[in-house]
PADOTI-896796 format. One record per residue: residue in three letters; y, z, x of N, C-alpha, C in turn. Coordinates in steps of 0.02 Angstrom, whole numbers, plus 50000, padded with zeros to 5 digits. Example, Ala and Ser with C-alpha at 12.3 -4.5 7.8 and 13.67 -1.06 7.14 Angstrom:
REC   r   nyy   nzz   nxx  cayy  cazz  caxx   cyy   czz   cxx
REC ALA 49716 50390 50660 49775 50390 50615 49835 50390 50660
REC SER 49888 50354 50642 49947 50357 50684 50002 50394 50645
//
This chain:
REC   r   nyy   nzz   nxx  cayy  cazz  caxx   cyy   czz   cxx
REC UNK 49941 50000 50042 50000 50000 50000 50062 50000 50045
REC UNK 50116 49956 50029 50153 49937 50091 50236 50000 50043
REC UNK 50261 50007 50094 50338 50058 50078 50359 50027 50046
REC UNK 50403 50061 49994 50463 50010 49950 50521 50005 50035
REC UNK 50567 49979 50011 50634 49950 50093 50649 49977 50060
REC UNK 50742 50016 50101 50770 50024 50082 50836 49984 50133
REC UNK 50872 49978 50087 50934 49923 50128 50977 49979 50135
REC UNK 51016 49987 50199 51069 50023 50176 51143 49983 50245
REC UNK 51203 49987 50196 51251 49920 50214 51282 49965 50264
REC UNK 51268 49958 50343 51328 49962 50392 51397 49915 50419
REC UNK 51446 49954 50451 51493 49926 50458 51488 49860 50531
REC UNK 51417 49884 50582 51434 49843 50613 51355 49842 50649
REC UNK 51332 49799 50667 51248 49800 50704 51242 49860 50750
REC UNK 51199 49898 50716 51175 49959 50763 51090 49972 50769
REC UNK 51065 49988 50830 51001 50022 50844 51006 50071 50875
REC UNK 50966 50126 50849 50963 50201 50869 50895 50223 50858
REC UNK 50893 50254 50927 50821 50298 50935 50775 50319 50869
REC UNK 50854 50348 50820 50829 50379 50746 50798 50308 50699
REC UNK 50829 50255 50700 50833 50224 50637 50770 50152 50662
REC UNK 50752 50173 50720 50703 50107 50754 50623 50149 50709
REC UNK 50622 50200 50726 50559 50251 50685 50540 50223 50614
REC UNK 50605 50218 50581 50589 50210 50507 50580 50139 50480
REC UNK 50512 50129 50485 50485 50052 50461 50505 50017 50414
REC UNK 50525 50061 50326 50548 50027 50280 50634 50031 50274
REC UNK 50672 50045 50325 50728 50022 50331 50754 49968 50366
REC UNK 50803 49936 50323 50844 49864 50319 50903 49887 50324
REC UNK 50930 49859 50368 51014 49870 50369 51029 49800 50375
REC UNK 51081 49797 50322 51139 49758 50300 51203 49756 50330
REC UNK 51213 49698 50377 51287 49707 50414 51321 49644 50406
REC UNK 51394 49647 50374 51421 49583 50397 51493 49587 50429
REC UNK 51476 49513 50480 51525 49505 50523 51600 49477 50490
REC UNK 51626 49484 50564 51711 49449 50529 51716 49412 50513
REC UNK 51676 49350 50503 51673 49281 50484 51646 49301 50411
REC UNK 51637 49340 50388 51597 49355 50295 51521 49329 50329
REC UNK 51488 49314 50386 51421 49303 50366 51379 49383 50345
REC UNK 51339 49361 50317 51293 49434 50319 51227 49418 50341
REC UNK 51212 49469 50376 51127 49470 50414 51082 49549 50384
REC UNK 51030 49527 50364 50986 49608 50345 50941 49578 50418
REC UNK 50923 49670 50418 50880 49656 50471 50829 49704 50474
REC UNK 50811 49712 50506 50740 49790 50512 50753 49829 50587
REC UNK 50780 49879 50585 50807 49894 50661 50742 49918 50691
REC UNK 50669 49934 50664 50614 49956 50686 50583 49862 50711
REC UNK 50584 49810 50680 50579 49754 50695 50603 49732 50754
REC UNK 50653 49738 50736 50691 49708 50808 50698 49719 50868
REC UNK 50699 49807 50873 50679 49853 50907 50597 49840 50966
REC UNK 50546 49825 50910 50491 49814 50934 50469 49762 50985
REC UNK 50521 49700 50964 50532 49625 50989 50570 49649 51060
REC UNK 50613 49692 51054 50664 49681 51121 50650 49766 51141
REC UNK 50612 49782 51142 50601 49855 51174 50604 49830 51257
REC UNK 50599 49802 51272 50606 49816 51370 50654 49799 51363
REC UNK 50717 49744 51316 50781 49757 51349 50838 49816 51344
REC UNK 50824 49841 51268 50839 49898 51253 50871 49961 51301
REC UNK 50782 49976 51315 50750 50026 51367 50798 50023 51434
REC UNK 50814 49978 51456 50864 49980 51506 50917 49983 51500
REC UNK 50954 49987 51436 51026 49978 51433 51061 50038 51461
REC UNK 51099 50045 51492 51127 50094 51503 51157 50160 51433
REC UNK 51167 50112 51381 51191 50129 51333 51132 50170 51270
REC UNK 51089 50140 51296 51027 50164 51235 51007 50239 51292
REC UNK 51020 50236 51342 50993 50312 51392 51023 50370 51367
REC UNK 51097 50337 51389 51138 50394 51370 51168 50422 51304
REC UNK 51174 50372 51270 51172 50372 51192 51141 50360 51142
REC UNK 51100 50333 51179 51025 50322 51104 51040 50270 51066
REC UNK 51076 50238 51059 51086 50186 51009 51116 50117 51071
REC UNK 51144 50050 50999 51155 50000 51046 51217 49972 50994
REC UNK 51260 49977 50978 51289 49957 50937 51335 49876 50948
REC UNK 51357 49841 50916 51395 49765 50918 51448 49755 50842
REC UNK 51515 49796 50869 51560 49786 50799 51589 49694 50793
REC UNK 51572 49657 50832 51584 49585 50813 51543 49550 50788
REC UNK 51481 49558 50834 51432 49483 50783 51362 49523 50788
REC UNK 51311 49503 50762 51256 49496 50769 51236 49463 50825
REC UNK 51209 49515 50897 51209 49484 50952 51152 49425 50984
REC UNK 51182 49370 51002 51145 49315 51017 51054 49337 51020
REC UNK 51035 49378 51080 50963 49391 51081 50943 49404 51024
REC UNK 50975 49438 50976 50936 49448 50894 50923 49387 50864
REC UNK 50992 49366 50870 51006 49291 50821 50933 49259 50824
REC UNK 50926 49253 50903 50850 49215 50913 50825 49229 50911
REC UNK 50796 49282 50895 50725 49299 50856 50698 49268 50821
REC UNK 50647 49255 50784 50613 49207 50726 50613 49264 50680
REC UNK 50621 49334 50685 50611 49373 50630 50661 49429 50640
REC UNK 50691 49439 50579 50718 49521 50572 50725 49555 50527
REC UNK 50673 49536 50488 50680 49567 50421 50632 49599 50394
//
């Protein structure tokens, strides 16, 4: 039996230690251009865990955040949802 999702709408693309855990969450972000992207931060997370893992930014702060776009390496993904 698979989770109901739950979407919930941020202001700008974020991954965090907390929100990569939770499988049936979708976050909803749109950029300055009005596009909108849902995504699965446990998805995406899974796909790019070794680049993550090195960021300087995910060490010290646990998260990875992008208040302009949906960042290129995601874009290319084949999946984020």
């Amino acid at each position: 039996m698979s989770k109901v999702k739950t979407t919930k709408v941020v202001k700008r693309f974020v991954l965090s230690k907390t929100n990569v855990k939770d499988k049936s969450l979708l976050l909803e972000y749109t950029n300055k251009k009005g596009e909108t992207f849902t995504y699965s931060p446990h998805k995406v997370y899974e796909q790019l865990k070794d680049k993550f893992e090195t960021m300087p930014c995910w060490e010290k702060y646990g998260n990875y955040t992008n208040s302009v776009n949906l960042p290129k390496f995601v874009r290319e993904l084949k999946s984020i949802a």
